[in-house]
VOMARNU-630670 format. One record per residue: residue number from 1; residue in one letter; x, y, z of N, C-alpha, C in turn. Coordinates in nm, 2 decimals. Each point is the difference from the previous one (the first is absolute). Layout:
N
REC  pos  code     n_x     n_y     n_z    ca_x    ca_y    ca_z     c_x     c_y     c_z
REC  NUM     a       X       Y       Z       X       Y       Z       X       Y       Z
...
END
This chain:
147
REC  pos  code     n_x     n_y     n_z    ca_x    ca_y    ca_z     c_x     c_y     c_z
REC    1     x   -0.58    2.10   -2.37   -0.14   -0.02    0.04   -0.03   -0.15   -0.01
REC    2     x   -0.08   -0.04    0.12    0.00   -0.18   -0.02   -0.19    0.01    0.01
REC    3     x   -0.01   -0.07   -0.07   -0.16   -0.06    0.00   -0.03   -0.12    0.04
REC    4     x   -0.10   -0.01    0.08   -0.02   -0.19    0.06   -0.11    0.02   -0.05
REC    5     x   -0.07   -0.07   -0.12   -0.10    0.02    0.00   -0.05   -0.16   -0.03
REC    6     x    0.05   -0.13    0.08   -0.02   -0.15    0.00   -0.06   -0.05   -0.14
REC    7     x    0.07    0.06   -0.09   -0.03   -0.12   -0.15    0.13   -0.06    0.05
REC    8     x   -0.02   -0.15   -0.04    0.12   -0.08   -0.07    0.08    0.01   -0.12
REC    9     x    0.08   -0.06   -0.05    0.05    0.06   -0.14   -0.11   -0.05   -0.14
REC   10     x   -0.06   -0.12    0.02   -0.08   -0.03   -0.09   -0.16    0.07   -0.02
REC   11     x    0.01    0.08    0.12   -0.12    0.09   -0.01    0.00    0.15   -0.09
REC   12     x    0.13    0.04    0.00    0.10    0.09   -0.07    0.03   -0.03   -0.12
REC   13     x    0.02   -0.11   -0.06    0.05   -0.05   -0.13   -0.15    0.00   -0.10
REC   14     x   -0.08   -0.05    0.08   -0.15   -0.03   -0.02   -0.05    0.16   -0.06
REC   15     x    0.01    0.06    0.09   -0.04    0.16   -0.03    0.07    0.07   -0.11
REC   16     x    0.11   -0.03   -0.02    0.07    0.05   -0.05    0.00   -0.06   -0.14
REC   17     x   -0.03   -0.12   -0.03   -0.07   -0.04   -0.10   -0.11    0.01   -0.05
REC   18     x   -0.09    0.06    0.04   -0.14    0.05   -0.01    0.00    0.09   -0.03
REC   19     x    0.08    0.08    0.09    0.00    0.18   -0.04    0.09    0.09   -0.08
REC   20     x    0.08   -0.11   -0.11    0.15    0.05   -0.06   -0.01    0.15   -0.04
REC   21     x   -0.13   -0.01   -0.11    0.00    0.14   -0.07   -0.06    0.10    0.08
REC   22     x   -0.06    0.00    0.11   -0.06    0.10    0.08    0.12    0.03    0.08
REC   23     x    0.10   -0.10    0.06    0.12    0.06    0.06    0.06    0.05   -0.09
REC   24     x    0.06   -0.03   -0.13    0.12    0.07   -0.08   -0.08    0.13   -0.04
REC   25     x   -0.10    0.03   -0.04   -0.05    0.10   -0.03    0.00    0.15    0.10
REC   26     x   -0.03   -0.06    0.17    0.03    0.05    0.12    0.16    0.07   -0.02
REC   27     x    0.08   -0.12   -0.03    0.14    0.03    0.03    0.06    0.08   -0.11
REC   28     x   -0.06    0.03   -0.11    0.03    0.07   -0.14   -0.05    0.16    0.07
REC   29     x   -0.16    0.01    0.03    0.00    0.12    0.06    0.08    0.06    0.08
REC   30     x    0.00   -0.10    0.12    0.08    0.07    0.12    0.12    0.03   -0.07
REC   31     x    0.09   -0.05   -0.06    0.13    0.02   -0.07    0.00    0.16   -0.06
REC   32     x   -0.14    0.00   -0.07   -0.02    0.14   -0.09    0.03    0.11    0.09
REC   33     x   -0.10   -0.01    0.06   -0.04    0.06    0.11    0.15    0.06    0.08
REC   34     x    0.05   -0.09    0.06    0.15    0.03    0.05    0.09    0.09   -0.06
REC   35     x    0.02   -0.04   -0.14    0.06    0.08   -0.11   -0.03    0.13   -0.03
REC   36     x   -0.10    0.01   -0.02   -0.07    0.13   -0.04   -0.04    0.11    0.11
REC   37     x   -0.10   -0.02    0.11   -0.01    0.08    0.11    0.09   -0.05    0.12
REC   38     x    0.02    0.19    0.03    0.10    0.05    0.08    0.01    0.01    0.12
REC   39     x   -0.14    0.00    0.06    0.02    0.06    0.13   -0.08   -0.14    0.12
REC   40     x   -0.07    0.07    0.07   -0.04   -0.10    0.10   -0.13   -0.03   -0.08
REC   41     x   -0.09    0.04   -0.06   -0.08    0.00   -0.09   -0.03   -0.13   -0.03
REC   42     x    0.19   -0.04   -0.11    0.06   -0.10   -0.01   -0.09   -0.14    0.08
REC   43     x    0.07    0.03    0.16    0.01   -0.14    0.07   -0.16   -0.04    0.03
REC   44     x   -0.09    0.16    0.01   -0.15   -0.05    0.01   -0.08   -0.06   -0.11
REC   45     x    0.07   -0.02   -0.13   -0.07   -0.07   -0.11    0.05   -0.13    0.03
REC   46     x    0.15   -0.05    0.04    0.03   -0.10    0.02   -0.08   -0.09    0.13
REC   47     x    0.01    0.08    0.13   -0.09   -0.06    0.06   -0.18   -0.02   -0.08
REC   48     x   -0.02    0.07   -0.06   -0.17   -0.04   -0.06    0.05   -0.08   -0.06
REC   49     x    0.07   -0.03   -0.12    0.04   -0.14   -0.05    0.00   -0.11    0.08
REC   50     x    0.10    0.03    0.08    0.01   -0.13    0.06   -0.11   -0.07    0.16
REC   51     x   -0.09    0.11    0.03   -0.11    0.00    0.06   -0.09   -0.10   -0.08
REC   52     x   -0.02    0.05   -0.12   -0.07   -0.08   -0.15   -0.01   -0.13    0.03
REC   53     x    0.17    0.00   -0.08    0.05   -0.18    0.04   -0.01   -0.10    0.10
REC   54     x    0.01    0.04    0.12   -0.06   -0.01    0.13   -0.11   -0.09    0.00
REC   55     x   -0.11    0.13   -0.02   -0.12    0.01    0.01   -0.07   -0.14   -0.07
REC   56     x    0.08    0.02   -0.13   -0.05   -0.10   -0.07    0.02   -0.13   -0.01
REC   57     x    0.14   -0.02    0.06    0.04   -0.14    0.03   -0.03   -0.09    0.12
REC   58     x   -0.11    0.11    0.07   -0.11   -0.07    0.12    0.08    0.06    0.14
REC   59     x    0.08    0.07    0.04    0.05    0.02    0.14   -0.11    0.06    0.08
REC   60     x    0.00   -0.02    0.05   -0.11    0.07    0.15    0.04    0.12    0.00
REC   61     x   -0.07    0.13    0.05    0.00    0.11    0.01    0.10    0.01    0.14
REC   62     x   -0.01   -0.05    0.12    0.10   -0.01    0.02    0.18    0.00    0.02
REC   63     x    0.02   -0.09   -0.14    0.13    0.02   -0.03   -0.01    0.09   -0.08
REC   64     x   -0.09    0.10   -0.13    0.02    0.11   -0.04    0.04    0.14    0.14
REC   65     x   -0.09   -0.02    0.08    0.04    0.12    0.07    0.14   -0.02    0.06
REC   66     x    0.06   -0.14    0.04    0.13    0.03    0.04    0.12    0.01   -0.07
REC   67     x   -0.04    0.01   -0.16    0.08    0.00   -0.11    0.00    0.21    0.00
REC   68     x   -0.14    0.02    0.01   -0.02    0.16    0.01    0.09    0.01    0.11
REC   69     x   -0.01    0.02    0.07    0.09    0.02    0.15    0.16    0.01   -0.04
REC   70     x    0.01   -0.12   -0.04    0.17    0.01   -0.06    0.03    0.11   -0.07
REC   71     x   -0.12    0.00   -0.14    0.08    0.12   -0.09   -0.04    0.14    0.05
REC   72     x   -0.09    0.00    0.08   -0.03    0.14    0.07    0.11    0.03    0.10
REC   73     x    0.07   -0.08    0.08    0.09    0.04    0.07    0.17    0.02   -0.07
REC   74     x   -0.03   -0.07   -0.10    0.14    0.01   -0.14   -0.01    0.14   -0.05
REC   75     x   -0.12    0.08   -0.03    0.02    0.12   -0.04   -0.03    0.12    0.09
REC   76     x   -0.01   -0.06    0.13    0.00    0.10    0.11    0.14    0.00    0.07
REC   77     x    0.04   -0.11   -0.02    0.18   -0.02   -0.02    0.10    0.06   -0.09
REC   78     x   -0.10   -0.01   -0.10    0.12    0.06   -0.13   -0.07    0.17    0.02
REC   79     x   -0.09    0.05    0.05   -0.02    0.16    0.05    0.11    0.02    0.10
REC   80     x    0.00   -0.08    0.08    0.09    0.06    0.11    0.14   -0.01   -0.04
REC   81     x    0.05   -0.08   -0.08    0.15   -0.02   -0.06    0.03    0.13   -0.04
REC   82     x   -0.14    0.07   -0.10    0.01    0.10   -0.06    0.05    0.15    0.07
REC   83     x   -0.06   -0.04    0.12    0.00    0.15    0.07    0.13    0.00    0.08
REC   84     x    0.07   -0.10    0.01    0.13   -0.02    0.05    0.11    0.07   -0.09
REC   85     x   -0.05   -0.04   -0.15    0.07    0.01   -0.09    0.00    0.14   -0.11
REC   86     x   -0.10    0.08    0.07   -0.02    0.11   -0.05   -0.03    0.13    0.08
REC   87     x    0.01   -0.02    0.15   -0.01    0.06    0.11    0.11    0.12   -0.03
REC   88     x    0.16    0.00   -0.11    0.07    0.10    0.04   -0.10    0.14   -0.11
REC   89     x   -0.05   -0.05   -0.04   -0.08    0.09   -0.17   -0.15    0.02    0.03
REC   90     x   -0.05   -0.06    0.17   -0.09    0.10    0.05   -0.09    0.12   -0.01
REC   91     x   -0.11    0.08   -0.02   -0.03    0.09    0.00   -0.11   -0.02    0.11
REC   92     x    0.00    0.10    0.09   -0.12    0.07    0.12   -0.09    0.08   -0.02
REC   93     x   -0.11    0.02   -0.02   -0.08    0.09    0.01   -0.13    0.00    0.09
REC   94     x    0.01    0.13    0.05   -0.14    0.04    0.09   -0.10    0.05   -0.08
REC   95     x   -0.11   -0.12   -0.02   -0.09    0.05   -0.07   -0.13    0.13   -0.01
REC   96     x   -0.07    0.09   -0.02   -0.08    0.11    0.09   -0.08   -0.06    0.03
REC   97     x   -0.04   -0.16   -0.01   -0.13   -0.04    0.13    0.07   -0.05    0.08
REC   98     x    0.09    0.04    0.00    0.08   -0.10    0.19    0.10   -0.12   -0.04
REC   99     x   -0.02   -0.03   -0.13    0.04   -0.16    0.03    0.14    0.00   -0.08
REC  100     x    0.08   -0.09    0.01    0.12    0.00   -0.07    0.02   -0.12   -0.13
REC  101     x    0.12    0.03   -0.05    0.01   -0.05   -0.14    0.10   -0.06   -0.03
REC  102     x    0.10   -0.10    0.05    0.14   -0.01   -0.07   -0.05   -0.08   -0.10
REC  103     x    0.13    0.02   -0.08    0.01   -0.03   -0.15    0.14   -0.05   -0.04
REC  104     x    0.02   -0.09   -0.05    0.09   -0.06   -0.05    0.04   -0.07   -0.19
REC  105     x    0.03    0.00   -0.02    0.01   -0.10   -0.19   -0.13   -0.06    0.00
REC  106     x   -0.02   -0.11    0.08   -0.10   -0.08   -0.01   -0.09   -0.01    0.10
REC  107     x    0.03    0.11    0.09   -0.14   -0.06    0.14    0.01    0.14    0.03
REC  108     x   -0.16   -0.03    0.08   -0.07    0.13    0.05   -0.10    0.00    0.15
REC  109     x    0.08    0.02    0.07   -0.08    0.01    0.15   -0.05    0.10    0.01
REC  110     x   -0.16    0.01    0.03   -0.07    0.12    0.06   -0.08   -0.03    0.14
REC  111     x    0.04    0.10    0.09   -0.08   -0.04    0.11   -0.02    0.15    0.10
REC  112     x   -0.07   -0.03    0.10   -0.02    0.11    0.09    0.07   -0.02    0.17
REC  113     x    0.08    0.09   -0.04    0.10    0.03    0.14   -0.02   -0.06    0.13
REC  114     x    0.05   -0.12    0.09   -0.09   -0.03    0.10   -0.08   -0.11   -0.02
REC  115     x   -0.02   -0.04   -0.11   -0.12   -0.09   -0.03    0.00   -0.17    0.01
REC  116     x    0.22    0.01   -0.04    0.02   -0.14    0.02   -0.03   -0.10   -0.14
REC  117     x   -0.09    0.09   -0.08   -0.04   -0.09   -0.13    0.08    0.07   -0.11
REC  118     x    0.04   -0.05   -0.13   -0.02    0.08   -0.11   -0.04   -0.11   -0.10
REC  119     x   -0.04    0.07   -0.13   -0.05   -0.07   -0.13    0.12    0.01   -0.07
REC  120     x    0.00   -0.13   -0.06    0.18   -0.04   -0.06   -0.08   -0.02   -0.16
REC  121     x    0.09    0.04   -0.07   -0.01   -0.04   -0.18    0.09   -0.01   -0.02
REC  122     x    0.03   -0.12   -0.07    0.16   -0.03   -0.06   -0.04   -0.02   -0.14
REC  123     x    0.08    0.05   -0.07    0.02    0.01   -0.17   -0.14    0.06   -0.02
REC  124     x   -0.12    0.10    0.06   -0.09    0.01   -0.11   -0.12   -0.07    0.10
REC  125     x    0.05   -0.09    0.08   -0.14   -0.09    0.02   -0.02   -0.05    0.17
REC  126     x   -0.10    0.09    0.03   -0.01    0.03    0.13   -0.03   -0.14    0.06
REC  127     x    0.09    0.00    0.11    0.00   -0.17    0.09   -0.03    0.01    0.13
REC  128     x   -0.10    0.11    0.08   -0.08   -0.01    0.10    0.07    0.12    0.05
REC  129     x   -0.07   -0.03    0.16    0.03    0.08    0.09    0.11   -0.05    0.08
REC  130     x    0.15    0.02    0.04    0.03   -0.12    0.09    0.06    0.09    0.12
REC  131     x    0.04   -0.08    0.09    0.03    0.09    0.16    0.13    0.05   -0.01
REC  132     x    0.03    0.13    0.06    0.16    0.01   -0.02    0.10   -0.10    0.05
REC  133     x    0.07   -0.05   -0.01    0.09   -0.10    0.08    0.14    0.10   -0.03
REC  134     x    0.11   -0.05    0.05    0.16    0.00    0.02   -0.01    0.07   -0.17
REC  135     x   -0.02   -0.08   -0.09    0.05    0.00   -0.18   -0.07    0.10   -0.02
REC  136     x   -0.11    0.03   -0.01   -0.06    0.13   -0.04    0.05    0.11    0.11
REC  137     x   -0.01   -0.01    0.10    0.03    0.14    0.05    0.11    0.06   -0.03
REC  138     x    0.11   -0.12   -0.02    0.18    0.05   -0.02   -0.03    0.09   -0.16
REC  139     x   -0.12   -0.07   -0.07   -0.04    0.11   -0.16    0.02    0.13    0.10
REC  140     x   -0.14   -0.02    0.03   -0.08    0.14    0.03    0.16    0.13    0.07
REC  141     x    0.05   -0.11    0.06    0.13    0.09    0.09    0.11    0.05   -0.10
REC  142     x    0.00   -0.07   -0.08    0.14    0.03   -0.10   -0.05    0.14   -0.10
REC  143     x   -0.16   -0.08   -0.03   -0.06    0.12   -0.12    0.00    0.14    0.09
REC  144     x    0.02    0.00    0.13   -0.05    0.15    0.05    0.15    0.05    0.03
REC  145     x    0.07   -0.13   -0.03    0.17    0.09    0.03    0.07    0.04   -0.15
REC  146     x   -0.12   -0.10   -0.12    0.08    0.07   -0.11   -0.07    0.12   -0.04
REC  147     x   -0.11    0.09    0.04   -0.04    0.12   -0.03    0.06    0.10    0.02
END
């Protein structure tokens, strides 16, 4: 991941001398944080940390949202790794309001037949609505061949 965000290096050294103990204290948490929680949970305290630091070291809202963007598309990446990776341990189900359910270790697609949408949760922690593509359907196809 590269950032342009036009400081020079003395604009950097500068900050970074101003802000020692508010960064080491940042980097002690996040550290904690890494060690101790497990799941995706995990990387959304990390992102609010480092949103924090961000925030505070003057970036324009701007370069926060294209910092969001990155790690939102990093854990909608590391979802779909998952369902590659756990598609043979699949489960299908037709739910009695119409809609279906696969299920996997760590992810959970529910959606309604036809619809083209489903709601994805990985580890616990629901990450939208997203469109079926190629990656998800080959779930949905495997989970209804491993029933």
């Amino acid at each position: 991941m590269s950032f342009d965000f036009n400081y020079d290096s003395d604009t950097w050294v500068q900050f970074f001398k101003d802000n020692w103990l508010f960064l080491v204290i940042a980097l002690v948490v996040l550290l904690l944080v890494i060690r101790i929680v497990k799941t995706v949970v995990k990387w959304l305290i990390v992102v609010a940390i480092l949103a924090g630091v961000v925030i505070y070291s003057g970036y324009s809202l701007e370069d926060v949202k294209s910092i969001t963007t990155k790690v939102a598309d990093s854990v909608k990446q590391e979802a779909i790794s998952a369902m590659a990776g756990e598609a043979k341990d699949a489960t299908f189900t037709n739910n009695s309001d119409g809609t279906f359910t696969v299920k996997t270790k760590n992810l959970e697609l529910t959606g309604t037949p036809g619809d083209g949408k489903v709601d994805v949760v990985f580890g616990g922690t629901p990450l939208g609505t997203w469109k079926i593509d190629a990656a998800i359907q080959a779930l949905i196809d495997q989970a209804k061949k491993n029933v």
